[in-house]
C-alpha positions as CSV (number, residue, x, y, z in Angstrom):
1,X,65.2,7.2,-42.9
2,X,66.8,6.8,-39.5
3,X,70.0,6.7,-40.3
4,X,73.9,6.8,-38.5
5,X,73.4,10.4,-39.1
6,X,70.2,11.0,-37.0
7,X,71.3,9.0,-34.2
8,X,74.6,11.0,-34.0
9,X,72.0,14.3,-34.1
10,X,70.1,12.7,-31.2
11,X,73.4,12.2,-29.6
12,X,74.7,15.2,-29.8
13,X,71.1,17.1,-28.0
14,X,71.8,14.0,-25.4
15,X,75.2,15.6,-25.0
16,X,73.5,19.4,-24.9
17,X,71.4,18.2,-22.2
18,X,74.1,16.5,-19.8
19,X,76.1,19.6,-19.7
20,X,73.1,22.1,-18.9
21,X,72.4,19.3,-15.9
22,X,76.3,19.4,-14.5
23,X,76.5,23.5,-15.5
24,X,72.6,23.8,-12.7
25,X,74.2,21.5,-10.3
26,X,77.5,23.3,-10.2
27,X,75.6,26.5,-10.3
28,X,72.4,25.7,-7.8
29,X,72.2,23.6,-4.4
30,X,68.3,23.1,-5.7
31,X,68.5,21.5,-8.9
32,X,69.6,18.1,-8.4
33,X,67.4,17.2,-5.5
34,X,64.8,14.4,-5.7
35,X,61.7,16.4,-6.0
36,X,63.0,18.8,-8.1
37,X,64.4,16.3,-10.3
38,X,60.9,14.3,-10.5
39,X,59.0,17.6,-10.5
40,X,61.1,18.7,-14.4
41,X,60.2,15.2,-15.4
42,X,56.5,15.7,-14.8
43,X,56.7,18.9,-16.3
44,X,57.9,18.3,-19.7
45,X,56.2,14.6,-20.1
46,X,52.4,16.4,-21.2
47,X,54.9,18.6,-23.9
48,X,56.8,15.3,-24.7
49,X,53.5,12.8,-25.4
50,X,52.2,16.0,-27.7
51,X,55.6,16.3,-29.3
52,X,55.9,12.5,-30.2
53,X,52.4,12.7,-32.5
54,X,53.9,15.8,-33.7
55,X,56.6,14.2,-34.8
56,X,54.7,11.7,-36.8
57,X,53.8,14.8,-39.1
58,X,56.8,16.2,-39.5
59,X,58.3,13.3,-41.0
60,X,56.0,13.4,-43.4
61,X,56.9,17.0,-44.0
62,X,53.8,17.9,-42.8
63,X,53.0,20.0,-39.6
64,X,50.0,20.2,-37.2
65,X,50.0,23.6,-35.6
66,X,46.3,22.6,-33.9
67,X,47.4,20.0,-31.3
68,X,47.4,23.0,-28.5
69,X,44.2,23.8,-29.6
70,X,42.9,19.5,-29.3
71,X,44.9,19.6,-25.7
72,X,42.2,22.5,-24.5
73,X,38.8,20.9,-26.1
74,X,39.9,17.3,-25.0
75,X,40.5,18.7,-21.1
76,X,37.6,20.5,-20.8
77,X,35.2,17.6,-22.9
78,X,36.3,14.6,-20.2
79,X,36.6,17.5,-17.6
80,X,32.6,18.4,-18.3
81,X,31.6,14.7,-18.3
82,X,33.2,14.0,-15.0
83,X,31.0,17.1,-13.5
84,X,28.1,15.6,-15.1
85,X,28.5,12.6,-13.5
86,X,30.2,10.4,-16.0
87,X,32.5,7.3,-14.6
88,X,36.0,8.0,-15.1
89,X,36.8,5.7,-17.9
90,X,33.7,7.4,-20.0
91,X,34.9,10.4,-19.7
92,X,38.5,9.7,-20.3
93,X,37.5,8.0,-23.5
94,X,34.9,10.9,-24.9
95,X,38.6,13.3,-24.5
96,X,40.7,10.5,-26.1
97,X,37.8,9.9,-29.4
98,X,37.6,13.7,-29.5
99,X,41.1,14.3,-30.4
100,X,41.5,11.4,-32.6
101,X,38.4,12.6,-34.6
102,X,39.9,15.8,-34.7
103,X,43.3,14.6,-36.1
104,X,41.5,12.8,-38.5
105,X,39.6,15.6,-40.2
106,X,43.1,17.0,-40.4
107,X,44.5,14.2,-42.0
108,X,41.7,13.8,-44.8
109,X,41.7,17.8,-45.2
110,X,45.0,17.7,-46.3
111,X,44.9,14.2,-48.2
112,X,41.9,14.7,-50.0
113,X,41.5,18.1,-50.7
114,X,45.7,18.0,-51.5
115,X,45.3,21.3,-48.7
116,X,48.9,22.2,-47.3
117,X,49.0,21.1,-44.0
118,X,50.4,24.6,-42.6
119,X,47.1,26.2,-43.6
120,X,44.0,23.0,-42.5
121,X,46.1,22.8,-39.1
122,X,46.0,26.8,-38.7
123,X,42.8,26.8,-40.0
124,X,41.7,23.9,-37.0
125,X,43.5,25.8,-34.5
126,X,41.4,28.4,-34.5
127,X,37.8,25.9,-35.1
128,X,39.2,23.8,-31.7
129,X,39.7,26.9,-29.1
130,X,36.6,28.2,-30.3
131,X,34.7,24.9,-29.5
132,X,36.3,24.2,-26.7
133,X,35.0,28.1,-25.4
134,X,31.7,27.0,-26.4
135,X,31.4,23.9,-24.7
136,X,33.2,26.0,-21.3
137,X,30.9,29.4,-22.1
138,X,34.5,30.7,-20.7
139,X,34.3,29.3,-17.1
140,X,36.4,26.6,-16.0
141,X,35.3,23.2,-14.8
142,X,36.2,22.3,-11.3
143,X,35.5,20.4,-8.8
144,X,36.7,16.5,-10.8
145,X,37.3,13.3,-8.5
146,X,39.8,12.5,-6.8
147,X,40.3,8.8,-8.6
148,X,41.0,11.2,-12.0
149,X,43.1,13.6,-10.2
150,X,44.9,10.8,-9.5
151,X,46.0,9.9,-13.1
152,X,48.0,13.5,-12.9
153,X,48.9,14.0,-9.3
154,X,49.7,10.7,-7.9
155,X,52.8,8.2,-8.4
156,X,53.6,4.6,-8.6
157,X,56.3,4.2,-6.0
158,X,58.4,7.7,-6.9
159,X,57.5,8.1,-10.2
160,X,55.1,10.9,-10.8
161,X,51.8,8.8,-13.2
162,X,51.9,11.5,-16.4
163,X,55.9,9.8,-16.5
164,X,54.6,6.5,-16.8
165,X,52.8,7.7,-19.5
166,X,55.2,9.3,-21.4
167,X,57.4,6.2,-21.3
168,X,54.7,3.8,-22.4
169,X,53.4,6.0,-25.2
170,X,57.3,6.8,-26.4
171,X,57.8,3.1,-26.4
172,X,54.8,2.2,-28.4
173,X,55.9,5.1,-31.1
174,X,59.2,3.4,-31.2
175,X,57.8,0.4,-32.1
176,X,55.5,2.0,-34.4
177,X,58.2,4.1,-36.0
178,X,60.9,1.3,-36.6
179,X,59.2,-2.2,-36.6
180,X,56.0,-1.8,-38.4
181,X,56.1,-1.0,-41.7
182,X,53.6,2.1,-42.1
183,X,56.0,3.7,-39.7
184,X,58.9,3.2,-41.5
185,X,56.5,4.2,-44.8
186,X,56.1,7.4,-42.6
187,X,59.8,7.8,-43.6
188,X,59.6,7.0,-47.5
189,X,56.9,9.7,-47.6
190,X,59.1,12.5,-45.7
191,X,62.0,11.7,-47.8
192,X,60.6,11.6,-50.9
193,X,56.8,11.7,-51.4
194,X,56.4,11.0,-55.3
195,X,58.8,8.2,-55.5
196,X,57.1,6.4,-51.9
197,X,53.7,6.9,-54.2
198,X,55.1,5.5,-57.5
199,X,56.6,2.4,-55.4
200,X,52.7,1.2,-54.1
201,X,53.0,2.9,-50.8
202,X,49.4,4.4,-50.0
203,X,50.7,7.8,-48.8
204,X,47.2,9.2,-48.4
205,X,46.5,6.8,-46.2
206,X,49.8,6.5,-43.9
207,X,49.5,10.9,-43.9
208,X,46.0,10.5,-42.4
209,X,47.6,7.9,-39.8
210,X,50.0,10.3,-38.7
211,X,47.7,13.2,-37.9
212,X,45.1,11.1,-36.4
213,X,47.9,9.8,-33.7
214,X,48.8,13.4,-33.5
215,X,45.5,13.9,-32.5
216,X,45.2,11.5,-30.1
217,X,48.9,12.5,-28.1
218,X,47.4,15.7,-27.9
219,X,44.4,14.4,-26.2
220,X,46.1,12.9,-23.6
221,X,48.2,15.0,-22.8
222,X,45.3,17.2,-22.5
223,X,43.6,14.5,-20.4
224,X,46.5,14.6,-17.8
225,X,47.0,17.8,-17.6
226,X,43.7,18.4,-16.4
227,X,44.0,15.9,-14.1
228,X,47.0,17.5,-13.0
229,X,45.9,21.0,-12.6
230,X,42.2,19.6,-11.2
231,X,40.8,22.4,-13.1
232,X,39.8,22.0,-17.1
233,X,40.3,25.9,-18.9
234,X,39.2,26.8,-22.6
235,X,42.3,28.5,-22.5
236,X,44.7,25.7,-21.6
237,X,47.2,24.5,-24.4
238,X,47.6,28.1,-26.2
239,X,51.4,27.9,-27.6
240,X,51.9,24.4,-26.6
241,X,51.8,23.6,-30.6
242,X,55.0,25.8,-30.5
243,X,56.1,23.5,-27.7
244,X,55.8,20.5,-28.9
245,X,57.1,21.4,-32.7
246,X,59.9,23.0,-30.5
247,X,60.8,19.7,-28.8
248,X,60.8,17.7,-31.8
249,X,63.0,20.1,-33.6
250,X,65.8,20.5,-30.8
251,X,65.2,16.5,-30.5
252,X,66.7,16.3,-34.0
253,X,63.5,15.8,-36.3
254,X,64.1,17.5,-39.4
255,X,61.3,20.1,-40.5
256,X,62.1,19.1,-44.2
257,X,60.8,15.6,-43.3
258,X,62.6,12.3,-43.4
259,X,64.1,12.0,-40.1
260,X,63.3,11.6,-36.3
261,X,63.2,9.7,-33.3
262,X,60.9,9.2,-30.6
263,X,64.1,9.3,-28.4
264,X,65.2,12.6,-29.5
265,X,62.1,13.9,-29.0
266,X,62.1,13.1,-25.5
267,X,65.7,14.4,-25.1
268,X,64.1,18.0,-26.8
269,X,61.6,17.9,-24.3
270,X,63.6,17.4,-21.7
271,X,66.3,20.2,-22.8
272,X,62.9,22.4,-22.4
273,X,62.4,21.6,-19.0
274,X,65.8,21.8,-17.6
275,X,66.3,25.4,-19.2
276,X,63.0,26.8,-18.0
277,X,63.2,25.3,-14.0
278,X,67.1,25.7,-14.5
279,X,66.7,29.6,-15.4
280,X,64.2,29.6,-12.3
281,X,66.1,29.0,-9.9
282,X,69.3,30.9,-11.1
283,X,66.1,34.0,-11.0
284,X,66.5,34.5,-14.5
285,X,63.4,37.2,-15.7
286,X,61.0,35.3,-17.4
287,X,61.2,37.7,-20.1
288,X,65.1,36.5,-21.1
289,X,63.6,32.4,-20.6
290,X,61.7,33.1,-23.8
291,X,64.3,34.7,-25.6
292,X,66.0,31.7,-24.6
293,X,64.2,29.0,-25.4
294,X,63.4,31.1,-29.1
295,X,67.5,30.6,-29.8
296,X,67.7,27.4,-28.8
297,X,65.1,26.7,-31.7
298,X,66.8,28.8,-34.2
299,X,70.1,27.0,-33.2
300,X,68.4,24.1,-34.2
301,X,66.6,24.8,-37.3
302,X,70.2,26.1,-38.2
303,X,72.1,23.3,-37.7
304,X,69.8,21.1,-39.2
305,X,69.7,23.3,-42.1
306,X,73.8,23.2,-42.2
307,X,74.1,19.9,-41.9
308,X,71.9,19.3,-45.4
């Protein structure tokens, strides 16, 4: 459940994440300027909408390691209608329904075939990049719209669109997650699986929920990050699943299920993005970033592990 101890987690990252912003704007004239500031935000918000549906499986105790994959073949599916002529809303939706399809195959896999979700998602990983090379033959698809482009380039006054986004879709998971009740069953399952079943909660069901919104972040983030880049790629997305289970787990989300928030997730995220522009601009190797970034998940596997 979410309880005092899981907001104090959140708190804590929130904490992390305010010292690494006054330790780069001590340390670099660069950091804290507008576009810089706006240009981390945009960054992280396609890793943040992705982390929040993977969130939704981790509180179940589950895990979907193909959402990288579902980022690619969603990009390159709406990308491919929009060369072929498709309005902009068609093809937005055919990337959308494609990852929510996707997430539910997962979700029945592992429900009615009692699969362990480590092994389906693995498994759909690999089935998802090698569709989404199929459907791309390997060439990239170029040459989009402007009006899409817009969804990932332009803003509403200063905010870069893909933030507006993020926001929205956080908001509505909050919701989700703390005011309707398959959300908070989401909980009852993570925490204790048998006993949520015994008490008349339909786990099947609320497990197969979860991965099909998983499914469906991942698509749009996929969706605006092509319209971002202008450019769809078979290859886009490959280690964005670490990513995203990354930013849930700094966020606070324990991998033993049971516990998250949407807002921690978005502070995770964020810690992501401020380490990797902050290490930039210090001219940090890209080689040490990773190693980096690795420790800062350990730490917080650890912790969490500690702290039960």
């Amino acid at each position: 459940m979410v309880r005092f101890g899981v907001q104090f987690k959140s708190l804590g990252v929130f904490v992390a994440l305010v010292i690494m912003v006054v330790f780069l704007t001590l340390t670099s004239p660069h950091f804290l300027t507008t576009d810089n500031v706006f240009s981390i935000i945009r960054s992280f918000s396609f890793v943040a909408i992705m982390a929040i549906g993977e969130t939704l499986t981790i509180i179940t105790a589950g895990i979907d390691l193909s959402v990288g994959s579902i980022l690619g073949l969603s990009g390159c599916l709406s990308a491919i209608a929009l060369h072929a002529g498709w309005p902009v809303f068609a093809a937005i939706f055919i990337g959308l329904l494609s990852g929510t399809l996707i997430g539910f195959l997962n979700g029945e896999l592992i429900t009615r075939l009692r699969l362990p979700p480590f092994i389906v998602t693995l498994g759909m990983l690999s089935m998802v990049r090698g569709l989404a090379y199929v459907v791309t033959r390997g060439w990239p698809v170029s040459g989009l719209p402007e009006s899409f482009m817009q969804l990932g380039q332009g803003y509403i006054w200063i905010i870069p669109i893909p933030v507006l986004f993020m926001v929205g879709f956080a908001i509505l998971a909050s919701i989700f997650l703390n005011k309707v009740v398959t959300g908070r069953q989401l909980y009852a399952i993570g925490g204790n699986e048998e006993a949520s079943r015994l008490s008349g909660v339909a786990v099947n069901k609320v497990k197969v929920i979860a991965y099909t919104v998983s499914g469906l972040a991942a698509a749009l983030a996929g969706v605006l990050l092509v319209a971002r880049l202008g450019v769809a790629q078979s290859v886009a997305g490959q280690g964005y699943e670490l990513d995203a289970i990354a930013a849930s787990v700094i966020g606070g989300t324990s991998l033993m299920g049971g516990e998250g928030t949407v807002s921690g997730v978005i502070i995770g995220a964020a810690i992501m993005g401020v380490l990797r522009n902050g290490l930039v601009l210090l001219g940090v190797s890209a080689f040490w970033q990773q190693f980096a970034l690795g420790a800062i998940i350990v730490a917080a596997v650890a912790l969490d592990s500690l702290r039960k």
